[in-house]
C-alpha positions in Angstrom: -6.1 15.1 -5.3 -4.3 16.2 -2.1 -0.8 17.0 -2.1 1.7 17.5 0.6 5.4 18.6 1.2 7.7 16.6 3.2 10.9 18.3 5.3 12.9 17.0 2.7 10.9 18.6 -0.7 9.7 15.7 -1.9 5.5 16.2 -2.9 3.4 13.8 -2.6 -0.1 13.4 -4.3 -2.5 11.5 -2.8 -5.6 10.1 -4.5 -8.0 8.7 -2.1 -9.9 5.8 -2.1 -13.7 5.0 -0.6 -12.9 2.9 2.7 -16.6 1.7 3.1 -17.4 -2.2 2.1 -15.4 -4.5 1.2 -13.3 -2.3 -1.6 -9.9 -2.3 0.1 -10.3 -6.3 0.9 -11.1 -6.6 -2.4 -7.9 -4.5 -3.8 -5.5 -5.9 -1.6 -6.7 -9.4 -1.8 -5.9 -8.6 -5.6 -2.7 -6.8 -5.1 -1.4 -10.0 -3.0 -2.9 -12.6 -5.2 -2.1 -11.5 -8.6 0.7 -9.0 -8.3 2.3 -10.6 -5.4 5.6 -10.5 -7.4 5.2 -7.2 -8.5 5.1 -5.0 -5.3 7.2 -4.4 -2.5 5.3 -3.8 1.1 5.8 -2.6 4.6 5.3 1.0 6.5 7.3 4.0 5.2 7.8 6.1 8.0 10.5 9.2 8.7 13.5 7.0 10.3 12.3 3.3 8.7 11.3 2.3 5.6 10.4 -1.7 5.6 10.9 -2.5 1.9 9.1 -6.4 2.0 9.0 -8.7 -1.2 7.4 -11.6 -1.2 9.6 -15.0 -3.1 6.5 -16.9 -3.3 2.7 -16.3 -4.2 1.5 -15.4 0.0 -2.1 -16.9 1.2 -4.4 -14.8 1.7 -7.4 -15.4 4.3 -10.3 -13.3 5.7 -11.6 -13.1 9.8 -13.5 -10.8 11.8 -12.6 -8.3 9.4 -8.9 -8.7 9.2 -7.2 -9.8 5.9 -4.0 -12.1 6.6 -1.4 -12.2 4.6 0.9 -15.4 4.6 3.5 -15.9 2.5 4.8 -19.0 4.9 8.0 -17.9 7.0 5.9 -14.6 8.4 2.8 -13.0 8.0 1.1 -9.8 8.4 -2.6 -8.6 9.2 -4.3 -5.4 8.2 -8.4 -4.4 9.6 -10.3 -3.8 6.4 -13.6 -4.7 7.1 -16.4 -5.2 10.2 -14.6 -6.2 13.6 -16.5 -7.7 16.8 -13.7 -9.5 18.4 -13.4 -6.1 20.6 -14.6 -4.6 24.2 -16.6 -1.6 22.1 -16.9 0.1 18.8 -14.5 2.8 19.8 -11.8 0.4 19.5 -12.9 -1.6 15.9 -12.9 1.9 14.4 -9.4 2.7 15.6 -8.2 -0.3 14.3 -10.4 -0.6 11.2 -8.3 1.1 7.4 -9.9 4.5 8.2 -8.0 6.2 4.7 -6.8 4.5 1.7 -4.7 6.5 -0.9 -3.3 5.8 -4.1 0.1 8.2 -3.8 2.9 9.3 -6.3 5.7 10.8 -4.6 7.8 13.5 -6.9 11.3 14.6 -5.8 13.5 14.6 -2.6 14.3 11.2 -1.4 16.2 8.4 -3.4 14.2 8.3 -6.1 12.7 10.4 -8.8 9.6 9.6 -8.5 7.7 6.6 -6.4 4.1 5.4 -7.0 2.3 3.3 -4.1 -0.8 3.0 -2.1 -1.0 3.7 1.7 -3.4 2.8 3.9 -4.0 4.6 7.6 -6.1 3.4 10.7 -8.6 5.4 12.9 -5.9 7.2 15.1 -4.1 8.2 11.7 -1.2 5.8 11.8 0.1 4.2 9.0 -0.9 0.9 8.7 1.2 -0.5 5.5 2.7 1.1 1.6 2.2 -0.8 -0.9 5.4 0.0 -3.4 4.5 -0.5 -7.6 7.0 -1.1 -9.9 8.9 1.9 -10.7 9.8 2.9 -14.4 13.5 4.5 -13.7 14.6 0.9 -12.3 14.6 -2.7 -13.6 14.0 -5.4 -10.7 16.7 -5.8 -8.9 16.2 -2.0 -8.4 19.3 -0.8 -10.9 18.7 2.3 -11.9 17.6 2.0 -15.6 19.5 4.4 -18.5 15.8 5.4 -19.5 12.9 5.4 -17.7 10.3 2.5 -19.2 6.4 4.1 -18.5 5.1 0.8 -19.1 5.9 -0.2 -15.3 3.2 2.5 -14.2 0.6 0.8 -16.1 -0.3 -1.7 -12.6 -0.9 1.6 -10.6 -2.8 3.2 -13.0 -5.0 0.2 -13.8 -5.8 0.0 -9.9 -6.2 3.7 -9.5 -8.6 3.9 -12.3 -10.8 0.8 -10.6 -10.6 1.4 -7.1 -10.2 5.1 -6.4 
């Protein structure tokens, strides 16, 4: 497990996850398939937080090592596998999920506690979070009088599987 501090105290624990094969198709494929109505996406970075749900099951499709992710209105793509549609190999690893975490962020921020996944490309960049449900609110994101642990039992599931 890595851990790090943000400005703002909040520590966040990072449990990583094999990039090699098809695991991270494979996860989110299952993450956007199953538990579509579950999880809130988009990139979390300092300054913007893109907090995504989807109102409808998305399609997911596979090409040239990109998953899409279609949900009808918009759509998003993420490089988890083998690209060749590119001028060299430099460029399909740059592009290509290059670290996969499971995360648990602890203090700081707007919520006690926030359990996700992250992915990150070759140059280091965040590519998407992947937000579970959180046990101190209820979905429309009220915070809940006490915390129900059963929420966390998705992100476990998946950590246990895929990390």
């Amino acid at each position: 497990m890595r851990r790090e501090r943000e400005l703002d105290g909040t520590i966040t624990e990072y449990d990583d996850i094999p990039v090699d094969g098809d695991r991270i198709e494979r996860l989110l494929t299952e993450l956007c398939t199953e538990h579509w109505a579950e999880i809130t996406v988009g990139p979390l970075i300092e300054g913007a937080a893109y907090e995504i749900r989807f109102t409808e099951a998305p399609k997911v499709t596979m090409l040239d090592g990109y998953l899409t992710v279609d949900p009808g209105a918009w759509h998003f793509h993420l490089c988890v596998g083998d690209h060749r549609g590119t001028p060299s190999a430099e460029l399909a690893a740059l592009r290509r999920v290059a670290r996969a975490a499971f995360f648990r962020m602890v203090g700081g921020g707007c919520s006690p506690s926030t359990w996700g996944l992250r992915l990150w490309n070759g140059r280091g960049e965040q590519m998407i979070s992947v937000l579970f449900p959180n046990p101190y609110y209820d979905a429309g994101f009220h915070r809940l009088p006490e915390p129900d642990w059963s929420k966390t039992r998705l992100w476990e599931d998946l950590r246990t599987r895929y990390a």
